[in-house]
Backbone as CSV, one residue per row, in Angstrom:
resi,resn,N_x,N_y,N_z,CA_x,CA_y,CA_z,C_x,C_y,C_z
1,UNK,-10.939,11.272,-1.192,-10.948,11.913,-2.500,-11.840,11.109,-3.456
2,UNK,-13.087,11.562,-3.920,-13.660,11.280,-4.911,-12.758,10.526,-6.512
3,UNK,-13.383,9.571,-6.525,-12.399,8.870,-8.124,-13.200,9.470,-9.468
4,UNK,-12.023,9.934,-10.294,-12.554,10.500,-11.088,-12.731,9.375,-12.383
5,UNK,-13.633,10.131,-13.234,-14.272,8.828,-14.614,-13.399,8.248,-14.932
6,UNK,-11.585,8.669,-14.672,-10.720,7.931,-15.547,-10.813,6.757,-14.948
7,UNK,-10.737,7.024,-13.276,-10.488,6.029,-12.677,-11.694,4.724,-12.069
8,UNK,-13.120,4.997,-12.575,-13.467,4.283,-11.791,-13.687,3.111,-13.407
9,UNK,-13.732,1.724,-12.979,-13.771,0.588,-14.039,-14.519,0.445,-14.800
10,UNK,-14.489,0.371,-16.299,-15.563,0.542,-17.112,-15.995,-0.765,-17.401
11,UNK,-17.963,-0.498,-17.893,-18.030,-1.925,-18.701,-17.573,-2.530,-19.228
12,UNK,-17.016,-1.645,-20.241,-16.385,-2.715,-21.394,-14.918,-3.847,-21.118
13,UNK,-14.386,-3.469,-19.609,-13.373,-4.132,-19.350,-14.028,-5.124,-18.428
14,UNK,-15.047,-5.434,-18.063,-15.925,-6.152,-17.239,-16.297,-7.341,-17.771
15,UNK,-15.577,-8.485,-17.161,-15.989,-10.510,-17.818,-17.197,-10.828,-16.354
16,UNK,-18.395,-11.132,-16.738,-19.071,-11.603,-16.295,-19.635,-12.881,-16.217
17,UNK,-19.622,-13.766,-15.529,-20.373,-15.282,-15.205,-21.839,-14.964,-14.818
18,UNK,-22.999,-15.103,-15.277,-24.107,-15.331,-15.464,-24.342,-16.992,-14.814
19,UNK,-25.212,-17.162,-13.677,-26.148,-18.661,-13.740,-27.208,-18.360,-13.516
20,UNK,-27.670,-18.768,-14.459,-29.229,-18.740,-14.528,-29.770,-20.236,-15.689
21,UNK,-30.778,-20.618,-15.247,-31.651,-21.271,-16.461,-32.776,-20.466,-16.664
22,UNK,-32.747,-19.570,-16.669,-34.333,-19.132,-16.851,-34.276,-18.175,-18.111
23,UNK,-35.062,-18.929,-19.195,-35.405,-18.365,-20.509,-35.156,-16.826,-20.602
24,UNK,-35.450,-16.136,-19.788,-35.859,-14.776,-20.125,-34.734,-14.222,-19.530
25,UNK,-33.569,-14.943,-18.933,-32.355,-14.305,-18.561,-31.598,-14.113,-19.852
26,UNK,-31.773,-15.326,-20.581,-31.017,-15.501,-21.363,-31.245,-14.256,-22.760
27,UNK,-32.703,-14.267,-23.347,-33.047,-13.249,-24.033,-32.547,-11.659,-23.659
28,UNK,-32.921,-11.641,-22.432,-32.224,-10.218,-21.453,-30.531,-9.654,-22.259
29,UNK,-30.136,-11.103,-21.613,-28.415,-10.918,-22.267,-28.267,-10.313,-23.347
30,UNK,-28.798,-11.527,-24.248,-28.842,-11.194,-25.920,-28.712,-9.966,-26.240
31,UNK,-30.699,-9.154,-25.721,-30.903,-7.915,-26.213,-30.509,-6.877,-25.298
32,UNK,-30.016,-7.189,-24.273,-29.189,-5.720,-23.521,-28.147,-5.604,-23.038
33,UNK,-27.638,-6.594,-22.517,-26.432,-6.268,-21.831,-24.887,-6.598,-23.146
34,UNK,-25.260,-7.741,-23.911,-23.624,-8.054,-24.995,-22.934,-7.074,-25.451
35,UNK,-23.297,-5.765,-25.363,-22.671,-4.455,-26.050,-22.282,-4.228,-25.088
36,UNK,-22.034,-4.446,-23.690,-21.488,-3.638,-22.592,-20.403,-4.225,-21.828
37,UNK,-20.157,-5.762,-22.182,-19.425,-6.239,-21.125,-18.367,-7.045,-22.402
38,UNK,-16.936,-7.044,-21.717,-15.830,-7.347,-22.741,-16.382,-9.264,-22.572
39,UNK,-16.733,-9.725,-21.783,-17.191,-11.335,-21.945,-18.001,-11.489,-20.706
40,UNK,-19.225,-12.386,-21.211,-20.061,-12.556,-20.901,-20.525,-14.117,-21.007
41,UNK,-20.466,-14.885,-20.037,-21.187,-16.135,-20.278,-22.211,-16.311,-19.206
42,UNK,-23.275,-17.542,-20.050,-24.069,-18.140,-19.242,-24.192,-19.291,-18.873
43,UNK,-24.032,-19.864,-17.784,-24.230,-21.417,-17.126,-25.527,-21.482,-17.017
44,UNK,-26.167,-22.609,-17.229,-27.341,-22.579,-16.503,-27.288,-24.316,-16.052
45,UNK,-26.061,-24.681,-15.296,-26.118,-26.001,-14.682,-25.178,-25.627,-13.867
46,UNK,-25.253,-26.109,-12.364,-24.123,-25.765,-11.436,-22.421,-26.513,-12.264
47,UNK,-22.304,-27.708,-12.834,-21.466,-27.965,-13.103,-20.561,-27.278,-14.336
48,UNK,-21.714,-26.644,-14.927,-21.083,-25.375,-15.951,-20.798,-24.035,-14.964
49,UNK,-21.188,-24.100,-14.642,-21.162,-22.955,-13.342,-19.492,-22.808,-12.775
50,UNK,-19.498,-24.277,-12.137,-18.519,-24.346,-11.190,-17.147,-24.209,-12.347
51,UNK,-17.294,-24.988,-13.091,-15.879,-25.250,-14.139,-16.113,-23.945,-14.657
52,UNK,-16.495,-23.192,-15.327,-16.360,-21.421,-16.007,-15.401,-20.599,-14.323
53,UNK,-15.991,-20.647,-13.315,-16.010,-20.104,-12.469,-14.613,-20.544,-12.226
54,UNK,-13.847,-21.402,-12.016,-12.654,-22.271,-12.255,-11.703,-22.066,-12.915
55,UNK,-11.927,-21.658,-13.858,-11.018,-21.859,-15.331,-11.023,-20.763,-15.988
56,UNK,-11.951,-19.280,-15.421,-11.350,-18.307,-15.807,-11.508,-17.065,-14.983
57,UNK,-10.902,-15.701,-15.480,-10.872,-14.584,-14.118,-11.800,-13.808,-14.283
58,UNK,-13.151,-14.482,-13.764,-14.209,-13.174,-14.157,-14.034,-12.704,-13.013
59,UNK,-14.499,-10.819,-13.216,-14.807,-10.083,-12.336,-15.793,-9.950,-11.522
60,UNK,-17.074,-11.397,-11.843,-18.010,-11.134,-10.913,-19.461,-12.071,-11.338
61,UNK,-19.673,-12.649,-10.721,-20.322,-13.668,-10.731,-22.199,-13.288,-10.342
62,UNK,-23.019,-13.352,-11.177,-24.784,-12.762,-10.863,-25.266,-14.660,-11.223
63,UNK,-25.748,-14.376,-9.629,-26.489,-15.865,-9.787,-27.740,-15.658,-8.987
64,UNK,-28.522,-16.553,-10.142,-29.823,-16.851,-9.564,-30.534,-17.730,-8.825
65,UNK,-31.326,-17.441,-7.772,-31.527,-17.838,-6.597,-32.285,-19.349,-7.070
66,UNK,-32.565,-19.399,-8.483,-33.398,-20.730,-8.756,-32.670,-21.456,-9.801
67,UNK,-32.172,-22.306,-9.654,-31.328,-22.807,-10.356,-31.588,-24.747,-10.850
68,UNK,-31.636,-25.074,-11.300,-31.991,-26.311,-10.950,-31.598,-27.646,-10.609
69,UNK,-32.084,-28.392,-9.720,-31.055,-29.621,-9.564,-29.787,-29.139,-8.303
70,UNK,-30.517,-27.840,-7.844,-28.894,-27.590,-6.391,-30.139,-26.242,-6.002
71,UNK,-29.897,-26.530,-4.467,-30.353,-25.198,-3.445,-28.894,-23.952,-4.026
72,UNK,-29.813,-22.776,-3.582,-29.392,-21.562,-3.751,-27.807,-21.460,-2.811
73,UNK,-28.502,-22.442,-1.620,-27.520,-22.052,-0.544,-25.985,-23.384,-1.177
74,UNK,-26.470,-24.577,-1.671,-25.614,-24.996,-2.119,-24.661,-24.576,-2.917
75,UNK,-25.199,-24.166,-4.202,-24.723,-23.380,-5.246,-23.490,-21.903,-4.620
76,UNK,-24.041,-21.441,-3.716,-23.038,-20.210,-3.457,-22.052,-21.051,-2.687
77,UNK,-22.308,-22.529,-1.695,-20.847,-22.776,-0.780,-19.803,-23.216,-1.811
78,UNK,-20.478,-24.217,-2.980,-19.831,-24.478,-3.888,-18.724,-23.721,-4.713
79,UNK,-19.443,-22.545,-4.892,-19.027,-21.521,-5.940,-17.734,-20.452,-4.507
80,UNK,-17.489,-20.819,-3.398,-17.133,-20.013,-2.234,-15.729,-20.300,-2.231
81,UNK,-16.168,-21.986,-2.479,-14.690,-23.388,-2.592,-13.649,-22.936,-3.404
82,UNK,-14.121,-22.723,-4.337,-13.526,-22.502,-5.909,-12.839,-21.052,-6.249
83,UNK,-13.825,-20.217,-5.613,-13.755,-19.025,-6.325,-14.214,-17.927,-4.821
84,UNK,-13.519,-17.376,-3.570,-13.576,-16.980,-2.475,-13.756,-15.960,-2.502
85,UNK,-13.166,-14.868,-3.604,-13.138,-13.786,-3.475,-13.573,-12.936,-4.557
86,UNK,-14.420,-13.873,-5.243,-15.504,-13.398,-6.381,-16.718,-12.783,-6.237
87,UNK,-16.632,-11.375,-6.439,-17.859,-11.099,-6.013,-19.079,-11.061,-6.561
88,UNK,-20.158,-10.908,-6.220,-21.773,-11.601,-5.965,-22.755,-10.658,-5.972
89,UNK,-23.672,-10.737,-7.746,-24.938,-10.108,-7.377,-25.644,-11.072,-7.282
90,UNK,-27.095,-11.006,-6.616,-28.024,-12.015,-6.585,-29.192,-11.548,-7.597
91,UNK,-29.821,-12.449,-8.112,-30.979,-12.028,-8.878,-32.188,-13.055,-8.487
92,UNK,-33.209,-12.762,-8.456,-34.269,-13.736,-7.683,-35.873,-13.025,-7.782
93,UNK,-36.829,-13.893,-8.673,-38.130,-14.042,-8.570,-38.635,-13.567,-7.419
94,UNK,-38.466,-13.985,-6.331,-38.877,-13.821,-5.256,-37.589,-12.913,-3.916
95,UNK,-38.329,-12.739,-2.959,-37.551,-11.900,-1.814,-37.754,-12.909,-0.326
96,UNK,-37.846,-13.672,-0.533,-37.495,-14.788,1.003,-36.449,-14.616,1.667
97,UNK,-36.814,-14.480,2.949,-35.911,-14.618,3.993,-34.375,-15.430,4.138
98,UNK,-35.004,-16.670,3.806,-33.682,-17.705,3.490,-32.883,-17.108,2.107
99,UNK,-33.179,-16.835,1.255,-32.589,-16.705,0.131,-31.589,-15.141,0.520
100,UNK,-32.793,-14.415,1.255,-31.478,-12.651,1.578,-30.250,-13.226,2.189
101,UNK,-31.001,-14.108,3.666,-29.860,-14.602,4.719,-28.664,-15.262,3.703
102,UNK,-28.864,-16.030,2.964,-27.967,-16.187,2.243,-27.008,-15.984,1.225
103,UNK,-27.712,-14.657,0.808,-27.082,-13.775,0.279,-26.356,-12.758,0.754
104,UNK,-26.520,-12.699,1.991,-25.969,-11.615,3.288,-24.758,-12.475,3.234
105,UNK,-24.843,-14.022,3.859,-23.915,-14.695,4.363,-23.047,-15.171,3.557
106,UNK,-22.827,-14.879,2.019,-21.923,-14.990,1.194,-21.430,-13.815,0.515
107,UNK,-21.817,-12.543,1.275,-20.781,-11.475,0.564,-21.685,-10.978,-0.617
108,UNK,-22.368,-10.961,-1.119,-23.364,-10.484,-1.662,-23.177,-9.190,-1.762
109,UNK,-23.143,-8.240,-2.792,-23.139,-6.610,-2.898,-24.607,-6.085,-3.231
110,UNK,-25.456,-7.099,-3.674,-26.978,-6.770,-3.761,-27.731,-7.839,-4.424
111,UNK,-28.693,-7.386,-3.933,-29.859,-8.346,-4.202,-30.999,-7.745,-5.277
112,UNK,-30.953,-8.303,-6.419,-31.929,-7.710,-7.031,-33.241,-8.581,-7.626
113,UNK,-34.267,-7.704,-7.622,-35.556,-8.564,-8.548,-36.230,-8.979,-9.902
114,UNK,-36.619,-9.954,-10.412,-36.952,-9.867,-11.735,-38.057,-9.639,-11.716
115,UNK,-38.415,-9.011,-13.124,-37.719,-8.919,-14.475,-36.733,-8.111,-13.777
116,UNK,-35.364,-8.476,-14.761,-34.372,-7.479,-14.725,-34.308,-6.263,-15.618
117,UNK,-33.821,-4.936,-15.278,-34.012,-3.649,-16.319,-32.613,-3.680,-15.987
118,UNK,-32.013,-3.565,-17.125,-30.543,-2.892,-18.175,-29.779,-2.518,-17.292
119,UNK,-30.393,-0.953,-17.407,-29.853,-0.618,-16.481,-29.525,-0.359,-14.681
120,UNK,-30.760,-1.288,-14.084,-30.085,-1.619,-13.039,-28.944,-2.671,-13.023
121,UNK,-28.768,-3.611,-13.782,-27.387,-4.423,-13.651,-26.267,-3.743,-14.199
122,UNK,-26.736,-2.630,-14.972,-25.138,-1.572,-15.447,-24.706,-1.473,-14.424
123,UNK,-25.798,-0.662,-13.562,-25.222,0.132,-12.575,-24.961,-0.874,-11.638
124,UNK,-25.163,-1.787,-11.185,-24.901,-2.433,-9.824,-23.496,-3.109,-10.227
125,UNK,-23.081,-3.057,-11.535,-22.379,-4.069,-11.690,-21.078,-2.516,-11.649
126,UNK,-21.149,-1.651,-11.840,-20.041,-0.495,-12.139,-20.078,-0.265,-10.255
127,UNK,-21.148,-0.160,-9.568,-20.713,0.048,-8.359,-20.419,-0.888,-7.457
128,UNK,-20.333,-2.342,-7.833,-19.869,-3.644,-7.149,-18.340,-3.832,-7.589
129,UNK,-17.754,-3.091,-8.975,-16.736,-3.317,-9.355,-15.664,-2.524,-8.839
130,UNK,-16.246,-1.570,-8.640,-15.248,-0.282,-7.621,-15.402,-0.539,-6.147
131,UNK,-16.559,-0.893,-5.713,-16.378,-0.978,-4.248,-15.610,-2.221,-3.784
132,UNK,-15.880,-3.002,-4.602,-14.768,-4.532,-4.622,-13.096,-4.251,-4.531
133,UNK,-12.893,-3.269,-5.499,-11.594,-2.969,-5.881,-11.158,-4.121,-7.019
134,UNK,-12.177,-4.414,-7.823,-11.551,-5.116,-8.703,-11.261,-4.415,-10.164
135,UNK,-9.793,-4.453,-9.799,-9.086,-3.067,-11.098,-9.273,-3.717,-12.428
136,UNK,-8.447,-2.882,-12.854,-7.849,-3.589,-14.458,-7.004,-4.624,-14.272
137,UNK,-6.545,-5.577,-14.926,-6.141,-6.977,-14.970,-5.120,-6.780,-15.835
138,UNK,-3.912,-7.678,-15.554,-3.105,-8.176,-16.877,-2.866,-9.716,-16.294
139,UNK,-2.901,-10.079,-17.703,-3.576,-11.751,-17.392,-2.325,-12.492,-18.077
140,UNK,-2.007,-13.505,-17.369,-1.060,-14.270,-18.076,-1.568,-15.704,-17.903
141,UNK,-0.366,-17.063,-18.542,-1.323,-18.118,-18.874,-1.678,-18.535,-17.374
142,UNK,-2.778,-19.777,-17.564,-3.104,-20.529,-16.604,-3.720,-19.949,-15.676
143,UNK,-4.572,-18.742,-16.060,-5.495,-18.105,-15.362,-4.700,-16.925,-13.990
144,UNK,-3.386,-16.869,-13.847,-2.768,-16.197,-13.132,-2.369,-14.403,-13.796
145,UNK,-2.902,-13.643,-12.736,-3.083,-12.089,-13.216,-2.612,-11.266,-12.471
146,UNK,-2.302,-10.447,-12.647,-1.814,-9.244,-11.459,-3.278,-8.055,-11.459
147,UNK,-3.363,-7.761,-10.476,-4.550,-6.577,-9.943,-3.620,-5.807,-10.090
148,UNK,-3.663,-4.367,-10.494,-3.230,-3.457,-9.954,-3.665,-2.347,-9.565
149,UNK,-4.893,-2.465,-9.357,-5.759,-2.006,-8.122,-5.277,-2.454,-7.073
150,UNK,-5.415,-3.765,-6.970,-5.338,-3.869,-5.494,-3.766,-4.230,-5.209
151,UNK,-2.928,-4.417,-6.079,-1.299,-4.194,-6.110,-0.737,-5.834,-5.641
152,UNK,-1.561,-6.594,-6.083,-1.336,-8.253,-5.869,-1.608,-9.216,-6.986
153,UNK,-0.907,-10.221,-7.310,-1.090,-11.549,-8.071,-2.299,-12.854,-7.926
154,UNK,-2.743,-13.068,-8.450,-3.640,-13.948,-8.094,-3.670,-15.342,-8.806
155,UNK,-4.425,-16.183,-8.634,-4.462,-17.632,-8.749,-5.743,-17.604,-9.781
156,UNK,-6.216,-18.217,-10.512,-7.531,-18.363,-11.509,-8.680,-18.677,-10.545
157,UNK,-9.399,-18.254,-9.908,-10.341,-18.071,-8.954,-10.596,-17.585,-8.078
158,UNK,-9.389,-16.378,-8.097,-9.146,-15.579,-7.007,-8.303,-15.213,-6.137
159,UNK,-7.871,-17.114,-5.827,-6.547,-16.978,-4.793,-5.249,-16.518,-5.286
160,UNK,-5.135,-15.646,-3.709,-3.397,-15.197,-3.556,-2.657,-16.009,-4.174
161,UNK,-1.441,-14.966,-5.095,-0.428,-15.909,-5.237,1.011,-15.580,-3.800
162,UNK,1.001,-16.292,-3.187,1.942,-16.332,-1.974,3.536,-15.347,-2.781
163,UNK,3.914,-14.478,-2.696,5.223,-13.726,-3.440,5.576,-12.998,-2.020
164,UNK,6.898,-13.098,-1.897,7.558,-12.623,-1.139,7.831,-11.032,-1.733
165,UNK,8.418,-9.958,-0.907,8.253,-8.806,-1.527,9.579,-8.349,-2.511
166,UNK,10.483,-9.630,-2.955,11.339,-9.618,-3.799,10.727,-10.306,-4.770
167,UNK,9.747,-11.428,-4.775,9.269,-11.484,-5.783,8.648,-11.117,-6.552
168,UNK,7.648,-10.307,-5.874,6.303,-9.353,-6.077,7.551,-8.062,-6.732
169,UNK,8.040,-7.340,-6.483,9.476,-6.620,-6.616,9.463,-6.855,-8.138
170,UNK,10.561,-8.092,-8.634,10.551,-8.255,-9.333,9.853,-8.334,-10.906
171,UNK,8.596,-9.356,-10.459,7.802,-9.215,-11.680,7.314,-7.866,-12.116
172,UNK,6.909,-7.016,-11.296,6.235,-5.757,-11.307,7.240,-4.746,-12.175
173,UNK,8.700,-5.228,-11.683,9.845,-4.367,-12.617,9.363,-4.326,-14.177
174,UNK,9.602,-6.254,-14.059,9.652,-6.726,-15.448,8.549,-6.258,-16.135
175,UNK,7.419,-6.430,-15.570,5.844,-5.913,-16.170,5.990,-4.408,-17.041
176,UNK,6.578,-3.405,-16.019,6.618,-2.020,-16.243,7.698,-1.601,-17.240
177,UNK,8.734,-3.051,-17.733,9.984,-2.665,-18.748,9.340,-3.774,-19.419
178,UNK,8.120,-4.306,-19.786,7.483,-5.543,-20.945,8.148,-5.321,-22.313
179,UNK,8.607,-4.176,-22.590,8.741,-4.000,-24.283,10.499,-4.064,-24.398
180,UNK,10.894,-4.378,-23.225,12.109,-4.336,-23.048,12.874,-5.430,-22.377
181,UNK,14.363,-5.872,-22.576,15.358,-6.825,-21.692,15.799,-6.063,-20.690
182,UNK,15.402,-6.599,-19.125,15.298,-5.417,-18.126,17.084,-6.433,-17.797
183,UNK,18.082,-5.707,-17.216,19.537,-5.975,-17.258,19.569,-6.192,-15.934
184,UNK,20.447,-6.762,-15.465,20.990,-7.448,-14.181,20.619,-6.193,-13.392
185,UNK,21.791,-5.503,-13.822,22.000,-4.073,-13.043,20.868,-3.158,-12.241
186,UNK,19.754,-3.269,-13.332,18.679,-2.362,-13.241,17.848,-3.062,-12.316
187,UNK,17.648,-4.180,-12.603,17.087,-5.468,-11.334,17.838,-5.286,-10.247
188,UNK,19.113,-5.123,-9.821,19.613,-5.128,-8.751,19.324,-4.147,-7.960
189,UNK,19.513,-2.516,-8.477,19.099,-1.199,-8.241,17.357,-0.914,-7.905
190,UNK,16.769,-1.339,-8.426,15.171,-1.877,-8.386,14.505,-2.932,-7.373
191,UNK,14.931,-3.613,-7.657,14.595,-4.814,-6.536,15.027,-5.172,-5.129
192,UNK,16.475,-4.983,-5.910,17.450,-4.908,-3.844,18.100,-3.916,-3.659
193,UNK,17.203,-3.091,-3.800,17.969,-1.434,-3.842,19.329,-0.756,-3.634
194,UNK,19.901,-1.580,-4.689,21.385,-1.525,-4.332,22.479,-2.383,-3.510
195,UNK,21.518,-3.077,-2.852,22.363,-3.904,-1.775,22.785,-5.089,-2.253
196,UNK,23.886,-5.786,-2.142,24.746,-6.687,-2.500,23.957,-8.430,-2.925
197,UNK,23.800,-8.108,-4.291,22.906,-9.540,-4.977,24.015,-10.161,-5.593
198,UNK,23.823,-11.786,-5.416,24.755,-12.412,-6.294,24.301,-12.592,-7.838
199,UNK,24.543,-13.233,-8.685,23.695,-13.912,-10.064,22.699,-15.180,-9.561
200,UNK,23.169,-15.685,-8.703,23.001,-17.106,-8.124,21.620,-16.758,-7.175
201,UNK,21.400,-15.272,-6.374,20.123,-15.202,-5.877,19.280,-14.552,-6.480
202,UNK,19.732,-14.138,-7.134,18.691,-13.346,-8.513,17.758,-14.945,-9.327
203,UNK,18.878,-15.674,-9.569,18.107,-17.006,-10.259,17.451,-17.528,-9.395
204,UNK,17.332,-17.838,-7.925,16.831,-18.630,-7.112,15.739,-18.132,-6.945
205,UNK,15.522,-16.489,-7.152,13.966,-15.948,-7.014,13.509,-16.062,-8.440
206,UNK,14.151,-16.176,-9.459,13.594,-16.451,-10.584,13.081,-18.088,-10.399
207,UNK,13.494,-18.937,-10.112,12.903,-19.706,-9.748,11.775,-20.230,-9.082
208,UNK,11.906,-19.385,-8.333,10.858,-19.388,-7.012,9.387,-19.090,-7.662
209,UNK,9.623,-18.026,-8.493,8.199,-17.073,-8.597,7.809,-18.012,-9.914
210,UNK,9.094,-19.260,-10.976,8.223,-19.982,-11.714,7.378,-20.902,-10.899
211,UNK,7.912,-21.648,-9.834,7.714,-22.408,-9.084,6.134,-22.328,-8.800
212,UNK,5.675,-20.969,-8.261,4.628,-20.550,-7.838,3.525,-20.180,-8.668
213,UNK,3.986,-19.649,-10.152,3.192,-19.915,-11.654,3.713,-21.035,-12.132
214,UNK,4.506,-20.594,-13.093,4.197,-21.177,-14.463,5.719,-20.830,-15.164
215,UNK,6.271,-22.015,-15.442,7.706,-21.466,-15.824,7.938,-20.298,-16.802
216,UNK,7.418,-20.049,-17.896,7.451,-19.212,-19.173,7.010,-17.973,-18.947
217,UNK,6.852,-18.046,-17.380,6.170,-16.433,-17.185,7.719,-15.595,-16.931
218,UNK,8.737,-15.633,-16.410,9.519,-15.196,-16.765,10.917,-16.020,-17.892
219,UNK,11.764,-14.816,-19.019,12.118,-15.421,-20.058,13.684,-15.022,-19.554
220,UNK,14.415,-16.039,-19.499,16.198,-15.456,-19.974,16.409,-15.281,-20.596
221,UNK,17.256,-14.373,-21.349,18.575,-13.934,-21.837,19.610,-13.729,-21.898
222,UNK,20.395,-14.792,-22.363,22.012,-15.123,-21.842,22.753,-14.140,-21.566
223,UNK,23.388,-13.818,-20.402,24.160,-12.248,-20.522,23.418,-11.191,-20.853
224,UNK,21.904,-11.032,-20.903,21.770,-9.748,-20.937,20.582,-9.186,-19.749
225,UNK,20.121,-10.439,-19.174,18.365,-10.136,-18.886,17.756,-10.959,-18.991
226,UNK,16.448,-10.341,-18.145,15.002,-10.881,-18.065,13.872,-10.179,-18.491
227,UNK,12.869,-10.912,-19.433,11.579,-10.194,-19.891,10.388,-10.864,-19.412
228,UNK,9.497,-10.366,-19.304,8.013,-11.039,-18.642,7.624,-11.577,-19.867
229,UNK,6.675,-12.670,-19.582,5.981,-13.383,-20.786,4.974,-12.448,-21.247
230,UNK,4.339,-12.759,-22.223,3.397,-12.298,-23.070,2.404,-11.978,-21.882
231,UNK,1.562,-10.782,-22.306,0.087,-10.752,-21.400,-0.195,-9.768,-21.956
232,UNK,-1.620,-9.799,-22.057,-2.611,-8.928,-22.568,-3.181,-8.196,-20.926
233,UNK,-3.812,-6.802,-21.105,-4.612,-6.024,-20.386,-6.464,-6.549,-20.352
234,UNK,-7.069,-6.975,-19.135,-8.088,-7.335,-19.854,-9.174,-5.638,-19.445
């Protein structure tokens, strides 16, 4: 079944990582692309590179094949370490053999040439974002987000967050009752579909899933409930 406009991911919800040093990338940005993408940065040193790439959940990483002070091929194992399941346009002066092979061999969704035009990075970047499956986001602290596209939690660079399917269960309740104190009861009926929960294993997976974030991501309420922490949609 064909996805319709509602569904396929728009620019404006699109955080992009840019590496490049090259002057005329940077002007490019300025005058065409900042109206289209909800955040947008540029590295132009692998070590700005690597720490952006690190420390926050972009949807997709365009790096250039000339970079300075690190091979092309370095730069992507580096960026592989960190960030595995980030996906990859290439942009590059030139069309060499070594530079495709290596763009093949890191997952690469395309390879494109400079000068860059507008709208070929609109478009490559709207059809790298759907064929990826990288949905809409809700982001909580410490770089940890739920896809719900792809119906999983993640780590600030990509990685799985390991959730058992009572945990995964759970938060997803809490997510979908956010404006609300979701009650023992309704957690029990929801999560262990009725089947016989104590208070005592209800807390132990509340535990578990801080264990695996971040304590404040889920909140108690004495006698009444649990609410998810704060998070924005990105």
């Amino acid at each position: 079944m064909l996805k319709t406009e509602k569904n396929i991911r728009k620019l404006y919800n699109a955080k992009l990582l840019f590496i490049s040093n090259d002057e005329t990338i940077t002007e490019t940005i300025d005058k065409e692309f900042d109206d289209y993408f909800k955040e947008l940065k540029l590295a132009n040193n692998i070590n700005d590179a690597l720490e952006l790439a690190s420390s926050n959940t972009y949807d997709m990483v365009i790096i250039d094949t000339n970079v300075k002070g690190v091979s092309f091929s370095e730069l992507c194992s580096q960026l592989a370490a960190i960030a595995p399941t980030l996906p990859k346009i290439v942009i590059s002066d030139s069309d060499n053999n070594e530079d495709i092979v290596t763009a093949v061999n890191n997952n690469a969704y395309t390879f494109l040439s400079k000068p860059l035009r507008a709208k070929d990075i609109r478009l490559s970047v709207i059809m790298c974002l759907n064929q990826t499956k990288r949905g809409d986001k809700i982001e909580f602290q410490g770089g940890i987000y739920f896809d719900e596209y792809r119906d999983q939690f993640f780590k600030s660079g990509g990685f799985l967050v390991d959730f058992t399917r009572l945990e995964k269960s759970f938060l997803k309740l809490l997510i979908s009752k956010r404006t609300e104190i979701t009650d023992y009861d309704t957690i029990k009926e929801v999560v262990w579909k009725g089947k016989d929960m104590s208070i005592y294993t209800m807390r132990n997976i509340v535990n578990k899933i801080r264990q695996k974030t971040y304590y404040e991501i889920i909140r108690n309420h004495s006698n009444k409930g649990y609410t998810i922490d704060n998070f924005k949609n990105s």
